[in-house]
Steps between C-alpha positions, in 0.01 A plus 500: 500500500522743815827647660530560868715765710518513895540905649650496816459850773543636763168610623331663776154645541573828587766592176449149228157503448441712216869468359421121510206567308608792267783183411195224406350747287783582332557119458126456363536782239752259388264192491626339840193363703552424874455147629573534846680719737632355834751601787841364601573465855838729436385845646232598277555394170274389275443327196258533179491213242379657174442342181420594121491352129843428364406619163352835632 
């Protein structure tokens, strides 16, 4: 069985970059896999849909 969670940022090229990706690593080490990431037409917000083994 898997288990889902949705992150939602603020992000911007010049400053969320590698915060945003210091944060999916951190979320790996825990077993979460990304699925898909995507922006939201609200000012530069985006999304990341990551999933991982309930059991784990």
């Amino acid at each position: 069985m898997k288990e889902y969670k949705i992150i939602n940022r603020k992000f911007s090229w010049s400053n969320g970059r590698q915060k945003f990706e210091e944060e999916i690593n951190n979320y790996a080490k825990q077993g979460w896999r990304v699925i898909n990431v995507y922006p939201l037409n609200n000012g530069g917000n985006i999304e990341a849909l990551l999933e991982k083994d309930k059991n784990r």
